[in-house]
N, C-alpha and C positions, 0 to 999 in steps of 0.2 A: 709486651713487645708491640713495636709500631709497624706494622706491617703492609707494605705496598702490592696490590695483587691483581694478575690481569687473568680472566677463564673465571673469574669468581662465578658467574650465572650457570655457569658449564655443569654435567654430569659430575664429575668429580669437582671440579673446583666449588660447586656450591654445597657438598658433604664437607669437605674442610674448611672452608668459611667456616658451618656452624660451630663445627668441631672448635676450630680456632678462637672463636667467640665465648662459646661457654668454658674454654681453657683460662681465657680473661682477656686473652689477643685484643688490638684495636686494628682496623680494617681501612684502608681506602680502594676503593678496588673501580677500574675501569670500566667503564662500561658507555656503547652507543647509546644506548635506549636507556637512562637511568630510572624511568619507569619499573622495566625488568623486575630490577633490584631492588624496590619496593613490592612489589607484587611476589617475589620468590622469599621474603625474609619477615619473619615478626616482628612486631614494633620493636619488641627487648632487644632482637638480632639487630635491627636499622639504630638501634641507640648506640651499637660500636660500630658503626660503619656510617664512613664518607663517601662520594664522588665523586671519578673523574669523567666526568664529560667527553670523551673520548674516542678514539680508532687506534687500532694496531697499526694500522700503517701513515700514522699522520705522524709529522717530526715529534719526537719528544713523546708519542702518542697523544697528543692534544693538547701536551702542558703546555699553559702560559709563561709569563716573565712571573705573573703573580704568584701563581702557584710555585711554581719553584722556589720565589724568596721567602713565601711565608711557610715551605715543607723544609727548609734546607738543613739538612743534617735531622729531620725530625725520625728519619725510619732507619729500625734497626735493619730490615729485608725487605729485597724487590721478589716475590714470587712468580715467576713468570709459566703461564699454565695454558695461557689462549691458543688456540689454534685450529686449523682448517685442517679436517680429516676426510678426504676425498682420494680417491685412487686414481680417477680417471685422466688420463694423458692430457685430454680437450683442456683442463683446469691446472697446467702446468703453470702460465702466469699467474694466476691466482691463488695457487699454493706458495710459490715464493714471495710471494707480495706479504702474503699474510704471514708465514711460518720463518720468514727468511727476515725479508726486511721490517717485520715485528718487533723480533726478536732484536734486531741492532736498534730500534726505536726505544725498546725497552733499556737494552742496555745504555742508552744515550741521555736516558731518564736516570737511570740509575746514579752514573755520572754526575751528572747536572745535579742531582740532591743529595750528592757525599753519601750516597747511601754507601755501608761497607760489606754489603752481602748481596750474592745472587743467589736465587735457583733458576735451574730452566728444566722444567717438566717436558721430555722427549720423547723416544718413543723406542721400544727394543731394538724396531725393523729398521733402525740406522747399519745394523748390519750387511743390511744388500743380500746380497744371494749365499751370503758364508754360511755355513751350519751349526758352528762354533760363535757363540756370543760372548763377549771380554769386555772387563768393565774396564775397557781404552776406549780412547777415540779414534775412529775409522775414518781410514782414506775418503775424499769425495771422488777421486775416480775411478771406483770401484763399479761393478753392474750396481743397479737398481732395477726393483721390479715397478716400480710408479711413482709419481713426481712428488707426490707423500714421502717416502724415504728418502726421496732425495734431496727434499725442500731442509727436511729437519736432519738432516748430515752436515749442512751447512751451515744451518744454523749453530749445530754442537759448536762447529769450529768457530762461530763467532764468539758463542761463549767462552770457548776455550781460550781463546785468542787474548780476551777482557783479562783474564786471571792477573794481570799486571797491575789493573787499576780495581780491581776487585774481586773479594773473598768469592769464585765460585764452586756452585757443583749440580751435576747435571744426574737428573734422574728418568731411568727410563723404564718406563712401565709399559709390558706386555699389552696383553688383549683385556682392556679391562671390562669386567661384567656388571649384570648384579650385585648385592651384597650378599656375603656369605648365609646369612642369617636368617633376612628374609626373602631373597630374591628381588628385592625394589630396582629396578633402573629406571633410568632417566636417560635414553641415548637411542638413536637414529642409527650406530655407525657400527661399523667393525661386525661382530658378532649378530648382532641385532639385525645389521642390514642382508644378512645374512637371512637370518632367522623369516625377515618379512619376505624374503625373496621367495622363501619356502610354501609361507601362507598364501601368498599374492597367485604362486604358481597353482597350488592346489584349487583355488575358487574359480580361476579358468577351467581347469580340471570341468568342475562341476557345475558348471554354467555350460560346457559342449552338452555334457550328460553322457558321452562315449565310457565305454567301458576303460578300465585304465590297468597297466599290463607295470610290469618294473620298467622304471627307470632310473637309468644309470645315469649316476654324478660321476664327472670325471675326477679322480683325484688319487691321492695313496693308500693304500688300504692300511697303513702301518703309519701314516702322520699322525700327528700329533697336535693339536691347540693348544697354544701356550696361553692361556686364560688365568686371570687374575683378578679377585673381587674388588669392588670398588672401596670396600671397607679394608682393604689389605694395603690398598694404594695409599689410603689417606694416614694409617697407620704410620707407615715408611716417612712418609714427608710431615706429619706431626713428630718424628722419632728424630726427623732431621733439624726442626728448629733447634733444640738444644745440643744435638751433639753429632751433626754432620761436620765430616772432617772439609776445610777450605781443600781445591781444586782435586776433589776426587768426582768419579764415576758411580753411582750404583743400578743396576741392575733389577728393576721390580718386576722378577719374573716365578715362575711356578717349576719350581725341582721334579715336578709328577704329576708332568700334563697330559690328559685324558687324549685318549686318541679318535681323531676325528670321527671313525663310525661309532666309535660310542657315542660322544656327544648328537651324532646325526640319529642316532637309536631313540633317544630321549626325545631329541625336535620329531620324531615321527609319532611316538607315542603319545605324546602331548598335542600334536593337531591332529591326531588317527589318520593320520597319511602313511600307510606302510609301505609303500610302493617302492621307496627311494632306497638305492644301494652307492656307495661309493665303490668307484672300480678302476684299474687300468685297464684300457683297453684305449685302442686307437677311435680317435673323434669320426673317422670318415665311417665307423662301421654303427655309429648312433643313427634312434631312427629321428624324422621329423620333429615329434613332439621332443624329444631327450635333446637332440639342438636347440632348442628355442629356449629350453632350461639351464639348458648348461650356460648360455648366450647370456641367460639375467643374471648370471652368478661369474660372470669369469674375472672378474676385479680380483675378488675373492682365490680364485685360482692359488696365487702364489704361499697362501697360508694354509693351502688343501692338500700340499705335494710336499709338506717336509716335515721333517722332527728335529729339528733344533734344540740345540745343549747350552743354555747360558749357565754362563760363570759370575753365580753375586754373593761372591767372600765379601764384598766390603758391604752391601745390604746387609746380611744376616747379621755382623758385625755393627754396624750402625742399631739396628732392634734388640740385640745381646744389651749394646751401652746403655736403653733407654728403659731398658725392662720389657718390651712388647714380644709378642709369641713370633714363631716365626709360622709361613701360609703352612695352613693343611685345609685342602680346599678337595672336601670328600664327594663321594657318588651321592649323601644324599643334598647336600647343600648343590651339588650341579644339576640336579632335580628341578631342585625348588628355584634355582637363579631359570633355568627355562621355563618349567610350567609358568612361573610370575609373570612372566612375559605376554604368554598367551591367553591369561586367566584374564588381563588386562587392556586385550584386544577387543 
């Protein structure tokens, strides 16, 4: 299969490239810096892969007159995976530019070279502030907790909107991590940014040299992480090239997601910071030092205060058609996805 792909450089996108590669897949995949993509890939992996010279947000994402007649009708799928994962408010333009009007870029490519397949790689937290996850598409005027949900809510409905001029389906995957196996990641964001928030805080910690007492994280003592391994994700959308149904939904989430103090149990043990408690309690009654903490981590906030029930009948269905296992994503592999982390700090 001739495959069109944007995020290929990305944490995930560049585990399914190879995947896709050594499956037999051929590759053209986006990218600004096409250096990158020589530097991230083997010669063998660059002998099925092309380039496009490109931006998410340029018309067409960069394609020429040229490129379009000499690809036209060449790709069985446009992959669309790129995107801007920031939380913060200040990055509200920049989140749509990238995630929004990407996304109609790509579809606009898609279009233009008769391609007859989408995917668009999303995100759970299209749900906004519901508790209940369903593999539908949700209202955009619904709350959001930050202009990331809201960017890629819109986007969904762009995609969903195409379904007229093309086979799609939109997959949204959780909190993704490490891989199950060996703990490897490749990511800045989500959990991770998390994670560095934790070490960042401790090394101030011990540069005062002050004695250090509990500190409380604000959050639910009974939440949950919906966390999902990188190897689980790629799984799903390898299981999709052959047999994802045209304009459905799936769901790439975790039926028996570990709950926040746990996972905060293991980040403590693994940088010997035992200090830290997740707690409800009112912000005003924190001391000095536990504000300044809570302050680097409050993005995070909204993913600290819920437990969240998705619904992915059509996932595990999609993995049943293709043969693949479905997640069991245990205490010791969520071990080894943290310790990996910091073994490699």
């Amino acid at each position: 299969m001739n495959i069109f792909m944007t995020g290929a450089t990305g944490f995930l996108g560049g585990r399914l490239a190879r995947e896709l590669i050594h499956r037999g897949h051929t590759l053209c995949v986006l990218a600004r810096t096409p250096e990158k993509v020589k530097a991230m890939f083997s010669q063998d992996e660059l002998s099925s892969i092309t380039v496009l010279s490109g931006d998410l947000t340029a018309p067409l994402l960069g394609a020429d007159d040229e490129f379009i007649a000499r690809h036209d009708e060449s790709f069985d799928l446009v992959l669309h995976m790129a995107a801007l994962v920031k939380f913060d408010e200040e990055l509200r333009d920049e989140l749509f530019e990238t995630n929004l009007t990407g996304t109609k870029q790509a579809l606009g490519l898609a279009k233009a070279l008769h391609c007859p397949r989408f995917f668009h790689v999303s995100t759970a937290y299209t749900l906004g502030a519901r508790e209940i996850g369903d593999e539908t598409l949700y209202a955009t005027d619904q709350a959001f907790h930050n202009p990331y949900e809201e960017s890629k809510a819109h986007a969904e409905q762009a995609v969903w909107a195409a379904r007229r001029d093309l086979s799609v389906s939109i997959f949204r995957p959780a909190i993704i991590v490490g891989d199950s196996k060996t703990g490897e990641a490749d990511s800045k964001f989500t959990m991770y940014g998390y994670m560095r928030a934790l070490e960042v805080f401790k090394r101030r910690l011990e540069r005062k040299g002050a004695p250090v007492g509990p500190i409380r994280l604000l959050g639910s003592e009974t939440g949950t992480s919906n966390l999902v391994p990188v190897d689980y994700v790629a799984d799903v959308l390898l299981a999709a090239i052959e047999h994802a149904r045209p304009d459905t939904i799936y769901n790439v989430t975790n039926d028996a997601p570990p709950r926040n103090e746990t996972m905060l149990e293991y980040m403590k043990q693994a940088l010997e910071f035992p200090h830290l408690k997740i707690t409800e309690t009112a912000k005003s009654s924190l001391s000095n030092v536990e504000q300044t903490f809570n302050e680097m981590v409050k993005v995070f906030n909204p993913y600290l205060n819920r437990n969240i029930s998705f619904n992915d009948t059509n996932t595990k269905r999609l993995l049943q058609d293709a043969g693949f296992k479905t997640l069991d994503l245990n205490e010791r592999s969520l071990r080894r996805i943290v310790n990996a982390y910091y073994e490699t700090k």
